[in-house]
N, C-alpha and C positions, 0 to 999 in steps of 0.2 A: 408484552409490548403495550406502552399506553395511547392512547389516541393522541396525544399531540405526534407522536412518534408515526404513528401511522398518516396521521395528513401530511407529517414532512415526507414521505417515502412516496406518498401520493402525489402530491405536488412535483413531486420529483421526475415522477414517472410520468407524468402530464407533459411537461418539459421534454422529455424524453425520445414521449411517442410522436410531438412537435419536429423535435428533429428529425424522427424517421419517416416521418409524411414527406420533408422537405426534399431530403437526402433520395427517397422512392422517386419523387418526382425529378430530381437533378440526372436517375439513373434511369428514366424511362425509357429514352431513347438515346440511340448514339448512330452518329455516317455509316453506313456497311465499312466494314473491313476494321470499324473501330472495336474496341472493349466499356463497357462502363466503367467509371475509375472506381465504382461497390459494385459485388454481387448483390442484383436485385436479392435472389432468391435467401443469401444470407439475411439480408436486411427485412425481407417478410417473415422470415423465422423469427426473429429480433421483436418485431410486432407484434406475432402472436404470441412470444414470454412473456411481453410488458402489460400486453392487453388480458391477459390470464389475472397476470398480479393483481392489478389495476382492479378488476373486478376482483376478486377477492378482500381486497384492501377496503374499496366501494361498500361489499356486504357487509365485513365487518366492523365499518366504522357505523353503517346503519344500523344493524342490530342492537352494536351497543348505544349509542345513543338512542334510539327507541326502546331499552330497558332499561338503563341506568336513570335513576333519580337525583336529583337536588331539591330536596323538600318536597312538595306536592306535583314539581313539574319536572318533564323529562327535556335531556338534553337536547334531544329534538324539537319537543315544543321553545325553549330557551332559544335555537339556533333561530326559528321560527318568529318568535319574538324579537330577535336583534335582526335581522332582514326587512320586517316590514318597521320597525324605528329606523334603519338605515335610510329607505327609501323615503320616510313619510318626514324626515331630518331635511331629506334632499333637494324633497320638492318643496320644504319653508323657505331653507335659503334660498333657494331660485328664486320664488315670491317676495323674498323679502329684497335682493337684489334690485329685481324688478321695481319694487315700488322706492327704492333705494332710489333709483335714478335722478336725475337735473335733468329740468327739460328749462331750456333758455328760450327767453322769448328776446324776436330783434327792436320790438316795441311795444308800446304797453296796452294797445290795442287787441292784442294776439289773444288769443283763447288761453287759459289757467289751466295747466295740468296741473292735480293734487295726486298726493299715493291714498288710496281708497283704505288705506291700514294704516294706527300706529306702527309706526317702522320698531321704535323702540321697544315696546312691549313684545310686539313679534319676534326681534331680536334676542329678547330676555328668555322669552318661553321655549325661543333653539336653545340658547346657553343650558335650560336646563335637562330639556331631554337632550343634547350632546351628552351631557353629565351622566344620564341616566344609563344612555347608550354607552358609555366608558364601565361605568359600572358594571354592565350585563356582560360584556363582551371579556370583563374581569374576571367575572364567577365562571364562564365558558371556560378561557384561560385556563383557570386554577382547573377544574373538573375534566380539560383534554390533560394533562398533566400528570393528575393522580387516578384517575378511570384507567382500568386494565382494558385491553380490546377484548370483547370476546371472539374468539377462534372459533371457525366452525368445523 
């Protein structure tokens, strides 16, 4: 199995165990003399196969990415890398929106808001780590793809 294979089966089972939380709680209770429309106790059985998987799935997508290499850096540090460019992308644009804004004045007396940033430069410098972040998240891609899982 490769890791992209196994995050989809993850993801899956994610989704999964969503619905059997939902589905648990729909069956908690019921009026006396009524039935649940699920056996709870199937439906906890059901949770403890997925959440067994799930964990298994968990280790071994961490093992291998914590051994597998792409040149000097492991797929973990890689995944590591594309998370905080995600984040540090996020809080540009917020920034740059921010200082993006119009502030209308109703006369010309009124106090001068300026954006304290070239907007466009700042702009420029997303454009290029987005690019960057495309890139990274490419080499991920390719490497969940052709990386075998290791099995424990």
């Amino acid at each position: 199995m490769k890791i992209a294979e196994a995050l989809s089966e993850r993801s899956d089972l994610q989704k999964r165990i969503a619905q059997i939380r939902e589905r648990l709680s729909n069956n908690a209770l019921v009026q006396e003399g009524e039935n649940p429309s699920e056996d709870p106790e199937e439906l906890l059985a059901q949770l403890d196969r997925m959440t067994d998987r799930l964990t298994e799935l968990v280790t071994a997508i961490n093992l291998t990415n914590a051994a597998v290499k792409d040149g000097s850096e492991t797929i973990t540090a890689l995944i590591s890398k594309r998370d905080a460019m995600i984040l540090h992308i996020d809080i540009l644009r917020s920034f740059v929106t921010k200082s993006s804004e119009k502030v209308y004045r109703s006369r010309g007396s009124e106090i001068v808001i300026k954006s304290t940033m070239n907007v466009r430069a700042l702009q420029k410098r997303i454009d290029e780590e987005a690019k960057k972040l495309r890139e990274l998240e490419t080499r991920i891609q390719g490497l969940n793809w052709t990386t075998d899982l290791i099995e424990q």
